[in-house]
SETORSE-558804 format. One line per 3 residues: their letters; for each residue x, y, z negated of C-alpha. Coordinates in pm, 1 decimal, padded with zeros to 6 digits, always signed. Layout:
! residues N
a = X,Y,Z | ... .
! end
This chain:
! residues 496
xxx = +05514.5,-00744.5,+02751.6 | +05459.3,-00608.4,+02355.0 | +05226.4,-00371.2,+02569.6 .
xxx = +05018.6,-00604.3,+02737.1 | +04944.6,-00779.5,+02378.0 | +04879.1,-00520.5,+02217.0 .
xxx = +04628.6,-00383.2,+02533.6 | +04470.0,-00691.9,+02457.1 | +04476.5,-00700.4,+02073.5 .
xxx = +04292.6,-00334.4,+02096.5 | +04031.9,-00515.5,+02347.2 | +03945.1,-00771.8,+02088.6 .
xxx = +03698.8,-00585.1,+01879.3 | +03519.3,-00401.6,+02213.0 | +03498.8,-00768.5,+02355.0 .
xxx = +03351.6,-00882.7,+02040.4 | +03063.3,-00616.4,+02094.6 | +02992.8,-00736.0,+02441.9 .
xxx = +03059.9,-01104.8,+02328.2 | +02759.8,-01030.1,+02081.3 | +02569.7,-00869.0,+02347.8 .
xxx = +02554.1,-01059.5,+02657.0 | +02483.7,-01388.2,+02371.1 | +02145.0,-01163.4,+02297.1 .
xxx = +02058.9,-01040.2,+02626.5 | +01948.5,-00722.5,+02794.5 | +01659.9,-00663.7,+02681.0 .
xxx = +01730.5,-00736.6,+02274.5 | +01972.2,-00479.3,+02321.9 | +01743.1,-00214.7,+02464.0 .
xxx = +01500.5,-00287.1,+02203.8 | +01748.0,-00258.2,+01934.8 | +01916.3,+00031.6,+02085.1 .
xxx = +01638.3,+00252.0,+02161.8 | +01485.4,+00260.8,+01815.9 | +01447.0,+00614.3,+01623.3 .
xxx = +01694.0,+00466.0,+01310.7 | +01983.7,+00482.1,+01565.9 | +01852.7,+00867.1,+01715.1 .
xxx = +01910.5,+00950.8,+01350.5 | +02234.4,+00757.5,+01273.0 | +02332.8,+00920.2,+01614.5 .
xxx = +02255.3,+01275.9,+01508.7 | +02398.7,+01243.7,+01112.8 | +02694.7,+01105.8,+01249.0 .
xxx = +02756.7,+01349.9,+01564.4 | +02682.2,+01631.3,+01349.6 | +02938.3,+01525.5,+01047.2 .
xxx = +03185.3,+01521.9,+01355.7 | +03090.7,+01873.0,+01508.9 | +03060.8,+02053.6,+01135.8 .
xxx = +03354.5,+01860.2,+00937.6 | +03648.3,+01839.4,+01190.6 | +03576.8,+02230.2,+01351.6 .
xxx = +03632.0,+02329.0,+00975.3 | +03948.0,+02021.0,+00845.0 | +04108.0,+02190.0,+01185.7 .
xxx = +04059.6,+02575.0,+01078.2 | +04133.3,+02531.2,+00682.1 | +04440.2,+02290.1,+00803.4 .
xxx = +04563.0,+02580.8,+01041.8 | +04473.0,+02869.6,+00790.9 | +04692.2,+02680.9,+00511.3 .
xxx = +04972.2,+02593.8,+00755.6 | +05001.0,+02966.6,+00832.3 | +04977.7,+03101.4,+00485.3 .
xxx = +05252.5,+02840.5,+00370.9 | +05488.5,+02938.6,+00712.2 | +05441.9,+03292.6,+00836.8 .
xxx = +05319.0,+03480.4,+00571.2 | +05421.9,+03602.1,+00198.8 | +05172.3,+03457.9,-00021.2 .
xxx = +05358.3,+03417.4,-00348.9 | +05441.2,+03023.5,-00404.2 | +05439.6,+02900.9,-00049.2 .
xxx = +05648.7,+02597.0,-00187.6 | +05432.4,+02515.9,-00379.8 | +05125.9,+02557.1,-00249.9 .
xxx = +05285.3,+02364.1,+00055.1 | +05282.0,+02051.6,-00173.4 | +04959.2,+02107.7,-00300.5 .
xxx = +04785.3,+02125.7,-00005.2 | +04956.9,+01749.6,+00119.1 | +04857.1,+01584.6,-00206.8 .
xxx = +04479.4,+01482.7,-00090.8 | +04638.3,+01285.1,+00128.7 | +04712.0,+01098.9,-00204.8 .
xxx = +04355.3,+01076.5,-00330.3 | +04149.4,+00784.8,-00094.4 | +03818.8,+00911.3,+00040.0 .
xxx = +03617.7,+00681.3,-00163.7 | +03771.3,+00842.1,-00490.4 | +03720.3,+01172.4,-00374.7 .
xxx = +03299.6,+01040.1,-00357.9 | +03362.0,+00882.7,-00706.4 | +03494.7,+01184.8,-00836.1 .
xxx = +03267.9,+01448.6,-00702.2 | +02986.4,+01193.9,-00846.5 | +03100.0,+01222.7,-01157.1 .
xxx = +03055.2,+01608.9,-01107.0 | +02684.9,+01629.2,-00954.5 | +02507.2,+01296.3,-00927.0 .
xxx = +02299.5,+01461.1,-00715.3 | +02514.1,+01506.9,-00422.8 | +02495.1,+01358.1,-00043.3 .
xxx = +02345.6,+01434.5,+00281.9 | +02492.0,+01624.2,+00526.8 | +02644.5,+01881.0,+00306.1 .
xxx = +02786.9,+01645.9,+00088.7 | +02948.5,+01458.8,+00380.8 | +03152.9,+01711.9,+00479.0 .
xxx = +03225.5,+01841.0,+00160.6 | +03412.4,+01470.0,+00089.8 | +03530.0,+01465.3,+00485.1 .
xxx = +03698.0,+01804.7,+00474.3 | +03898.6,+01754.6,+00098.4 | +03963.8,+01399.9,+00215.9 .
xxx = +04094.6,+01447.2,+00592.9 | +04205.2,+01843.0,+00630.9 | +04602.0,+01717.3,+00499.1 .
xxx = +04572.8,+01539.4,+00890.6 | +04595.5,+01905.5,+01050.2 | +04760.3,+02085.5,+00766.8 .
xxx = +05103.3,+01862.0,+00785.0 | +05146.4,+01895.8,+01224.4 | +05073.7,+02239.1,+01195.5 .
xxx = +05304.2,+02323.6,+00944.9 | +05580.3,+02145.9,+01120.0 | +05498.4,+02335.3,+01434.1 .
xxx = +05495.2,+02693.2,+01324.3 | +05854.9,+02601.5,+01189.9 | +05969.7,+02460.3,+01468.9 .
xxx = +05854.3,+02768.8,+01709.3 | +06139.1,+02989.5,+01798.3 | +06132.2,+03299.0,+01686.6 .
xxx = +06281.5,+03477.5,+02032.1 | +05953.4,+03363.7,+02205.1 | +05726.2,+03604.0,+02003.2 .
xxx = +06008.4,+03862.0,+02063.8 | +06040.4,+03810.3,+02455.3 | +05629.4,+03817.1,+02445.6 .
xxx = +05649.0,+04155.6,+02247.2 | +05925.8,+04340.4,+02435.9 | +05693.3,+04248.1,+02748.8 .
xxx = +05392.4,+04468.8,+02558.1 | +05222.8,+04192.5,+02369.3 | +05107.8,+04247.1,+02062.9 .
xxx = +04902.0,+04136.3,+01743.0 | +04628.1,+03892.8,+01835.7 | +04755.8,+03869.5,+02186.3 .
xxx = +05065.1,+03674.4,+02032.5 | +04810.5,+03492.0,+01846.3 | +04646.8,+03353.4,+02113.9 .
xxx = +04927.1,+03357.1,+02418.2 | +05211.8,+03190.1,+02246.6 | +05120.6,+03063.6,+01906.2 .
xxx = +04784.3,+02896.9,+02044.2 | +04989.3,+02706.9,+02302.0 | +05228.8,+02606.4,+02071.0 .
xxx = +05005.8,+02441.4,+01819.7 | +04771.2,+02273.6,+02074.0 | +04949.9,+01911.7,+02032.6 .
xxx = +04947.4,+01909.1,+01657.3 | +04596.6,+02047.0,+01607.4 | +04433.8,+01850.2,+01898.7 .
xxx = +04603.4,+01539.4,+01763.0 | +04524.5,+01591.9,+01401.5 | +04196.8,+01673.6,+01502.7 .
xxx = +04139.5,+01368.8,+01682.2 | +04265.4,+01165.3,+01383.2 | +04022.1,+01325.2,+01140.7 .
xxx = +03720.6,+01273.4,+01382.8 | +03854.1,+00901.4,+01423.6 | +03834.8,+00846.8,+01034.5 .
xxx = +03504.5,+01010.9,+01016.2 | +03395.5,+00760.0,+01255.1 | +03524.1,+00461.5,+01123.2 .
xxx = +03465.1,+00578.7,+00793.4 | +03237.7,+00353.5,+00525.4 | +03318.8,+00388.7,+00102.2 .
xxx = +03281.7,+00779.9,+00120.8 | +02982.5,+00816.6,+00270.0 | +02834.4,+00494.6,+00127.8 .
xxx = +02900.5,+00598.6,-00205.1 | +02707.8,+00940.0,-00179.4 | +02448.0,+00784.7,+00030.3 .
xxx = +02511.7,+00953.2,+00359.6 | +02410.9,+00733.8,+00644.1 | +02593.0,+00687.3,+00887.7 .
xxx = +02680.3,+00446.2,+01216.4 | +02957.8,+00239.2,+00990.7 | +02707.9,+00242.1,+00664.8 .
xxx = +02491.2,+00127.6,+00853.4 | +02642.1,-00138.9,+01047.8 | +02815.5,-00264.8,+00698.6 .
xxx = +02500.9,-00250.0,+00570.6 | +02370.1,-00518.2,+00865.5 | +02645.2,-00711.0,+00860.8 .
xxx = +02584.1,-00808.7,+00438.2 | +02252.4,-00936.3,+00573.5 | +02397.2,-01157.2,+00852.7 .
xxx = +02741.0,-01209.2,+00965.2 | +02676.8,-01184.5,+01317.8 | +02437.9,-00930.6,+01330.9 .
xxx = +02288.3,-00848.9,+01656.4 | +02190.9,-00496.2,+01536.9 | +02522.5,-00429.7,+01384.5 .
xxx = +02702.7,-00528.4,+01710.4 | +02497.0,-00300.1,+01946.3 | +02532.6,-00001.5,+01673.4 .
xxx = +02912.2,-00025.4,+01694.2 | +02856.3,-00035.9,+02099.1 | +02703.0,+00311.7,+02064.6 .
xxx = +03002.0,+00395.0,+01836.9 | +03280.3,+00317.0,+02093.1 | +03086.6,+00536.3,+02331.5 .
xxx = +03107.2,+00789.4,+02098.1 | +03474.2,+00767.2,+02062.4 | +03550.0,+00784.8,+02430.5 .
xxx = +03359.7,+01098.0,+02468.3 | +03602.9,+01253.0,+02209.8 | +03916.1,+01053.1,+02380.3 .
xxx = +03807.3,+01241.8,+02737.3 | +03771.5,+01557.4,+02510.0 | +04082.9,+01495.5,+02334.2 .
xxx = +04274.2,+01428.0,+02652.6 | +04098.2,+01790.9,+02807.5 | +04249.0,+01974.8,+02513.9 .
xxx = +04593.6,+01852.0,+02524.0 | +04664.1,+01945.8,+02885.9 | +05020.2,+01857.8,+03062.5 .
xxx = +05236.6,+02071.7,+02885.7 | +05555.2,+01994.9,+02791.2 | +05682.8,+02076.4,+02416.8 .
xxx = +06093.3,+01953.7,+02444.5 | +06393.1,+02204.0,+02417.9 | +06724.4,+02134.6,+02454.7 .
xxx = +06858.4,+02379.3,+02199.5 | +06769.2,+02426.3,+01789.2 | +06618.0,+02783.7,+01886.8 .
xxx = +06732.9,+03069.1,+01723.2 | +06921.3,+03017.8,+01376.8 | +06639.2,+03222.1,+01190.8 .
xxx = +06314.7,+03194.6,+01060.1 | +06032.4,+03445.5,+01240.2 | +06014.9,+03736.3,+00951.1 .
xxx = +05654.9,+03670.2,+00751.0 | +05343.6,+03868.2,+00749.4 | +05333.9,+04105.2,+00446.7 .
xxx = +04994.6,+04010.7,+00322.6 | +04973.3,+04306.9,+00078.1 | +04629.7,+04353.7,-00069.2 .
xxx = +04503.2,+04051.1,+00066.0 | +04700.4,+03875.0,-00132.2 | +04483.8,+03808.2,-00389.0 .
xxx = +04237.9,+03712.0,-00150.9 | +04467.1,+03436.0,-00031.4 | +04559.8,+03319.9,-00389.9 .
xxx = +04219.2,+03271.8,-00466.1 | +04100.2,+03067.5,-00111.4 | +04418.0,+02855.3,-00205.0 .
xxx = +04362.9,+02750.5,-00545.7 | +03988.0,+02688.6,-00438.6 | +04096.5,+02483.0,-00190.0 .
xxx = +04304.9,+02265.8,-00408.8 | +04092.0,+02246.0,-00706.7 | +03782.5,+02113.1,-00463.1 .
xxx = +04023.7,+01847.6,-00309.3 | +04286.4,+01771.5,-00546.4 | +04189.4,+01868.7,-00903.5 .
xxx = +03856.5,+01748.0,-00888.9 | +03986.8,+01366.2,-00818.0 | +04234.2,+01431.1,-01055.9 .
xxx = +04014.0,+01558.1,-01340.4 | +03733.3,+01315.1,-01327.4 | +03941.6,+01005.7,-01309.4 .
xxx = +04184.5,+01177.7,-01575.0 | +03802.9,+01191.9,-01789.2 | +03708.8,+00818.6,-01747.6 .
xxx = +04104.3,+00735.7,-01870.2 | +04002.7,+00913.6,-02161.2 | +03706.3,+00782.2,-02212.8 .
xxx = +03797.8,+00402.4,-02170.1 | +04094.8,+00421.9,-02416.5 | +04355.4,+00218.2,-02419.1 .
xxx = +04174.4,-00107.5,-02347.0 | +04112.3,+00001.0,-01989.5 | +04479.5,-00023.4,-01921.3 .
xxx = +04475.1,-00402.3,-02064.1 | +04279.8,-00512.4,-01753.4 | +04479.1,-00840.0,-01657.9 .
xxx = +04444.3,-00751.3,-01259.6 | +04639.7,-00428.4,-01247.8 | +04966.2,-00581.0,-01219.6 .
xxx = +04858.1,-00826.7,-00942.1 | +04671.3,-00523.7,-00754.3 | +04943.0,-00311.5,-00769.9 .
xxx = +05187.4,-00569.1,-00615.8 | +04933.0,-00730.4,-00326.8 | +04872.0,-00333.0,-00220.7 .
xxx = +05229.7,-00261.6,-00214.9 | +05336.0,-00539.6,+00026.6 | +05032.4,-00478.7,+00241.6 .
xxx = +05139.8,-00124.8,+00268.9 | +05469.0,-00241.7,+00358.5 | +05417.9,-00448.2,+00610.4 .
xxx = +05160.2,-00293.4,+00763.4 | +05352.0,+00062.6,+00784.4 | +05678.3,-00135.3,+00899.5 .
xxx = +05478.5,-00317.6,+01154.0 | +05237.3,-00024.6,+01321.2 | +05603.6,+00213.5,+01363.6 .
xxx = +05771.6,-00069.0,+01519.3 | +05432.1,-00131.7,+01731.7 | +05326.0,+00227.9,+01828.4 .
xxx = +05713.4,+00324.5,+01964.3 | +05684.0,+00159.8,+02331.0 | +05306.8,+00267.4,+02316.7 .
xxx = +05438.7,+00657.4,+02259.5 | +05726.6,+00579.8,+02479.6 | +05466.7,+00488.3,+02771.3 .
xxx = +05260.8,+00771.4,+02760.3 | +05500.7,+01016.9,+02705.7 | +05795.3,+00884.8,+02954.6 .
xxx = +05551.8,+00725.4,+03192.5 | +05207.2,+00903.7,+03189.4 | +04957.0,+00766.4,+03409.5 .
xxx = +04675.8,+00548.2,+03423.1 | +04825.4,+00242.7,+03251.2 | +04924.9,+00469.4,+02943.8 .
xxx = +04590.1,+00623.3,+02928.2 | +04432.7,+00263.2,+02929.5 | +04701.5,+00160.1,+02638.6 .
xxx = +04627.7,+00486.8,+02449.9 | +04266.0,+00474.3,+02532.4 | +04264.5,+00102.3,+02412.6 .
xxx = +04407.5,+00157.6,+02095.8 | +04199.0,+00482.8,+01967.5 | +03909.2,+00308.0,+02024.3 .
xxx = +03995.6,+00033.8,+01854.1 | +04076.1,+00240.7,+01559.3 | +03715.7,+00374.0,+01546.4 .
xxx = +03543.3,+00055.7,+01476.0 | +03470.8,-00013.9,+01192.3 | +03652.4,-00230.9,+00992.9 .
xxx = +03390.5,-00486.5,+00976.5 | +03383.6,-00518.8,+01309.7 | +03731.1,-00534.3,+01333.3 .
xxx = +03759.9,-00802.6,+01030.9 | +03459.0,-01012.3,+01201.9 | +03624.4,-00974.9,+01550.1 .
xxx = +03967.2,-01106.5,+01457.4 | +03759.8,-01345.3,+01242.9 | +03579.6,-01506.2,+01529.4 .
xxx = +03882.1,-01508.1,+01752.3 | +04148.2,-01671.2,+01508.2 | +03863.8,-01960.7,+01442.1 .
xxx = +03803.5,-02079.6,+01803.7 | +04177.3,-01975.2,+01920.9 | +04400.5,-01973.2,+01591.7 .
xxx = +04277.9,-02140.5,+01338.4 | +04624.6,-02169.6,+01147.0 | +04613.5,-01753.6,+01118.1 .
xxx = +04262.3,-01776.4,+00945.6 | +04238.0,-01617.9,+00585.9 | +04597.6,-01579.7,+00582.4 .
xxx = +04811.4,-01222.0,+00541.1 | +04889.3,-01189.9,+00939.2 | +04531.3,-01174.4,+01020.4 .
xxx = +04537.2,-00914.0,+00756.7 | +04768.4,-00700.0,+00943.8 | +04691.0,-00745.9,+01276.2 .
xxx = +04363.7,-00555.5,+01131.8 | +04557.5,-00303.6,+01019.5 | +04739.8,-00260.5,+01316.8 .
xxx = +04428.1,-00232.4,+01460.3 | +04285.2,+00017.3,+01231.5 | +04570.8,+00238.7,+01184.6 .
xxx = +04816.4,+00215.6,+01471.4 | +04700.0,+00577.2,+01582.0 | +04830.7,+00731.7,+01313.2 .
xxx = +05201.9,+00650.8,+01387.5 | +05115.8,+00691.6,+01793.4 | +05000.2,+01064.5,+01733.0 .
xxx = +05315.6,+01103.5,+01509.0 | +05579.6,+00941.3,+01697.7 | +05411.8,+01085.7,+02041.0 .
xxx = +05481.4,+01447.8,+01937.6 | +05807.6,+01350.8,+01751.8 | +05898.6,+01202.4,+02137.9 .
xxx = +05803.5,+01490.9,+02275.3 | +06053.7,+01687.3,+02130.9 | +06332.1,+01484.1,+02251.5 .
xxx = +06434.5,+01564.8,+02598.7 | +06512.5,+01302.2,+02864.3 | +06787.8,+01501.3,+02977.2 .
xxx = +06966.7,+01427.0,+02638.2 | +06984.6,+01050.3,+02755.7 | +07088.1,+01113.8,+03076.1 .
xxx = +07377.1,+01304.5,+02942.4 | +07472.4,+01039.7,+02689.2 | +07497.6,+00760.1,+02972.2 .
xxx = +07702.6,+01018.2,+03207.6 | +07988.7,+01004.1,+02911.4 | +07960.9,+00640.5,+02972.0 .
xxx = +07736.7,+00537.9,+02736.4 | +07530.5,+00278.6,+02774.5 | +07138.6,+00322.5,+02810.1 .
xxx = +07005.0,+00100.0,+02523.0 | +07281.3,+00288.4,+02305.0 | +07207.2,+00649.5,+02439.8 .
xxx = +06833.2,+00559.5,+02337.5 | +06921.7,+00449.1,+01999.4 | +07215.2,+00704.4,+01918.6 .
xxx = +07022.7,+01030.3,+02094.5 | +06650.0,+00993.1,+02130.2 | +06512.8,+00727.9,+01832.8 .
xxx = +06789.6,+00926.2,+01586.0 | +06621.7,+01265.6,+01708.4 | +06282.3,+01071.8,+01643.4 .
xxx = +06382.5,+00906.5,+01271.0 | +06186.5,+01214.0,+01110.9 | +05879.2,+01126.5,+01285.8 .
xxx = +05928.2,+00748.8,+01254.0 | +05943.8,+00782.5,+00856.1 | +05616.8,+01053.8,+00895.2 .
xxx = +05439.9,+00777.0,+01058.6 | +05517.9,+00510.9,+00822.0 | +05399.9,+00734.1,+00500.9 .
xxx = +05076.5,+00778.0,+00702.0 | +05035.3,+00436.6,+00776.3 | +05107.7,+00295.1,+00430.3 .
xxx = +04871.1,+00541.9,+00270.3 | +04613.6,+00405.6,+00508.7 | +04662.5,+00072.1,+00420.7 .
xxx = +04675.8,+00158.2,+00031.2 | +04280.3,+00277.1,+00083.7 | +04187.0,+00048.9,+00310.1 .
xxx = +03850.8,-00149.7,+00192.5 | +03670.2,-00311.8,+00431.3 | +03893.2,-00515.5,+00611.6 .
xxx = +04120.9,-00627.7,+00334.7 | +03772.7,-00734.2,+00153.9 | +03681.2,-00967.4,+00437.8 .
xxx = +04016.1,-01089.5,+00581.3 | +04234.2,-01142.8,+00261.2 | +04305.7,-01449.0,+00141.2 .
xxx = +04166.9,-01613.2,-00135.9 | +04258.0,-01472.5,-00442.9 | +04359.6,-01173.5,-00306.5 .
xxx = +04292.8,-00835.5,-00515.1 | +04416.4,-00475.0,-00435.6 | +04380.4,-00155.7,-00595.0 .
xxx = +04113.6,-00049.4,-00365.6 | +03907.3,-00403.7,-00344.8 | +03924.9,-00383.9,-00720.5 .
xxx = +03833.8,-00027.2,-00780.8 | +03526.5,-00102.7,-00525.1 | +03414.4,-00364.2,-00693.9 .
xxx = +03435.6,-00215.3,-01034.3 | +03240.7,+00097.6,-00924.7 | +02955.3,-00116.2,-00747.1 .
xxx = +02916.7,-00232.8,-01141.0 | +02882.5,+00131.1,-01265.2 | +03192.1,+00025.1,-01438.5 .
xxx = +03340.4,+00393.0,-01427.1 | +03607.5,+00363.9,-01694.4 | +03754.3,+00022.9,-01587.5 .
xxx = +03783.3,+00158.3,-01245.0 | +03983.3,+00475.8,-01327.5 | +04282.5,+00317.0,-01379.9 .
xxx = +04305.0,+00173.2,-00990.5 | +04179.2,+00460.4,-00876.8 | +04504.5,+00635.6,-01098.7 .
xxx = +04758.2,+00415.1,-00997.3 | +04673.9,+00504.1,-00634.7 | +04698.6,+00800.4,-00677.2 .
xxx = +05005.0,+00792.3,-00841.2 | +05164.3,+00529.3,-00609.5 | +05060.8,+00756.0,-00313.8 .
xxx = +05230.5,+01062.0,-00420.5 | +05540.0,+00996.8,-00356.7 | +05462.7,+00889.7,+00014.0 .
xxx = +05257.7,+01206.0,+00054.0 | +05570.2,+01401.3,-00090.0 | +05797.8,+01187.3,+00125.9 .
xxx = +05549.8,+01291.9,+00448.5 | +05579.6,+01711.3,+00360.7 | +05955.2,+01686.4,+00349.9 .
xxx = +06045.9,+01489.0,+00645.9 | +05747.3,+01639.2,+00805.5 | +05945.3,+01957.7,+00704.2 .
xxx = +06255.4,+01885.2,+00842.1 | +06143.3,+01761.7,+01171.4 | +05987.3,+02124.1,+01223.1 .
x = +06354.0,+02285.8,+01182.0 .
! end
């Protein structure tokens, strides 16, 4: 049942498309469609894909194996550091790097923001799975003659192919859907440019068919994603051995390392930090006075409350069904709901707009429209989370619980969902940072009155107002630390 309405929820923006379509006919669309604007938005935005997630996946490995395996001085630290972006929203990571060279955009500067922005998404799973391996596997595969790169690529490959895939998919996803990073630098795109359509007319015709050719997109990288994650299984029974695998001395590359890492977090975290930490200065004290911060902080709390409470509660039979029962009704539920996720979330906003007028008008302009878009948007996040966190908890646990005579809704709750409660909490800290940067959506759906950090830090920086934006763009940073601290630990523990 919460299945089925969801399946259909996810269908809502994808029938809005062809709603839009069929009302113009066949021919509109093939004129609008075969035009050389969308050949280019098609190439900028399939080649920010196939540069900036090949290189969020191999920085998030690289610093998920110098932080776990080896013996680069500070791993602890470093381990934070590398989390944090996920603190900084996209759109201040363009405002920041701005600030730095007003000159920057393109291609290069697209995945220079998608890359300090998104790599966190791989960096986290793959941290948590090269804990979690046990150690006797690499032993058994050397005592059979296997050795160096060999247990690179024949146990610790396999191993990490759920995280990375998944993470992967996520950043590709949010590259997709993706609209005050790119617009800010001036980096066209599909979801620029559909935004930018849908300010000139609310049910634009062109704006509908580019966000047609989006979908596609996103269902090539679903039957990709799907290809890459195979039918292996990841449960144990066991913790694995009580010991951690001993760490690669890196010796005199450790300098080497030292210096990628501090690179790495001064182009994605101290950057941010620095130029908003400028315009502070700058503004004074009087910045601070700004009548809307209290109001902005509060309204993005609760949204981010909600909305995390709501997608974790949401995605759990959605993992449960494709991990418990896969088959072609999970991989049309799954399916559903990534690409869903990848529309924009204009579309999404004018989609649930359109439907809650002719079918609901009560819901219109009111905070559950609100979060049914950000269920919508960001219901993937906890999926991927709570999907590998399910994973890891063997069926066989259940089915010993109920053969001590325990019932099965209690062996679920007491065995599997307490073996998932890690996971659960990763999702939510996802999910809540998601909504805490969320733009487009909460700009068009809110109610009346309604201001958030990031609606207000938009708006302020559309003015050129620099200094009277830093202090949103502060407090979100500061509010989403914690979360993103929150997410390493428990992230952390469920690897053990």
């Amino acid at each position: 049942m919460i299945v089925g309405l969801l399946t259909v929820l996810f269908l809502l923006p994808v029938g809005y498309i062809v709603w839009l379509a069929v009302d113009i006919g066949p021919s509109a669309v093939a004129e609008l469609l075969f035009r050389e604007r969308v050949l280019r938005l098609l190439g900028s935005t399939l080649a920010l894909v196939a540069v900036a997630v090949p290189a969020a996946v191999v920085l998030g490995v690289a610093a998920a194996w110098l932080v776990e395996r080896t013996t680069l001085p500070g791993r602890k630290v470093w381990g934070v550091l590398f989390a944090a972006p996920l603190a900084v929203p996209a759109f201040v990571i363009s405002y920041a790097w701005l600030g730095i060279d007003p000159s920057i955009g393109g291609l290069s500067g697209g995945v220079l923001i998608s890359i300090c922005a998104y790599f966190p998404l791989v960096y986290l799973p793959a941290a948590a799975t090269l804990r979690w391996i046990d150690p006797a596997e690499e032993e058994v595969a050397r005592s059979l003659g296997v050795h160096g790169w060999g247990i690179v690529f024949r146990v610790l490959v396999p191993q990490l192919r759920l995280a990375v895939v998944g993470g992967g998919l996520l950043v590709a996803l949010h590259l997709l859907a993706e609209y005050g990073a790119f617009s800010m630098i001036r980096f066209d795109t599909f979801t620029t440019a559909i935004v930018d359509q849908y300010q000139s007319s609310f049910a634009s015709a062109s704006g509908g068919v580019l966000a047609g050719v989006l979908v596609l997109v996103c269902l090539a990288l679903l039957m990709a994603e799907a290809g890459a994650r195979g039918r292996a299984r990841y449960a144990r029974l066991g913790a694995g051995a009580a010991r951690r695998t001993p760490p690669v001395r890196l010796g005199r590359w450790t300098p080497v390392a030292l210096l990628g890492s501090l690179a790495v977090v001064v182009i994605s975290l101290g950057v941010p930090v620095f130029v908003v930490g400028r315009w502070l200065v700058v503004g004074g004290t009087e910045v601070w006075a700004n009548p809307d911060l209290p109001e902005a902080f509060a309204q993005s709390v609760g949204y981010g409350f909600y909305g995390g409470l709501g997608c974790v509660l949401l995605a759990l039979p959605v993992a449960w069904l494709t991990i418990r029962y896969p088959g072609p009704t999970a991989r049309l539920v799954e399916s559903g709901n990534y690409i869903a996720s990848s529309v924009p979330g204009i579309v999404v906003a004018l989609a649930l707009t359109t439907v809650s007028i002719h079918v609901l008008p009560q819901i219109y302009q009111t905070v559950v429209l609100v979060l049914a878009a950000y269920v919508l948007l960001f219901l993937p996040r906890a999926v991927v989370t709570l999907r590998a966190g399910l994973a890891q908890a063997p069926e066989r646990l259940e089915e010993a619980a109920r053969s001590l005579g325990c019932p099965p809704w209690r062996a679920v709750l007491t065995v599997t969902i307490r073996r998932m409660m890690p996971s659960m909490v990763v999702a939510f800290a996802l999910v809540f940072l998601a909504v805490l940067n969320e733009l487009t959506a909460t700009l068009l759906l809110s109610p009346a009155g309604t201001s958030t950090l990031a609606t207000r830090f938009w708006a302020l920086g559309l003015d050129l107002d620099y200094a009277a934006a830093a202090p949103f763009a502060m407090i979100m940073i500061v509010m989403s630390a914690p979360m993103t601290y929150l997410l390493l630990r428990q992230t952390a523990a469920g690897g053990r």
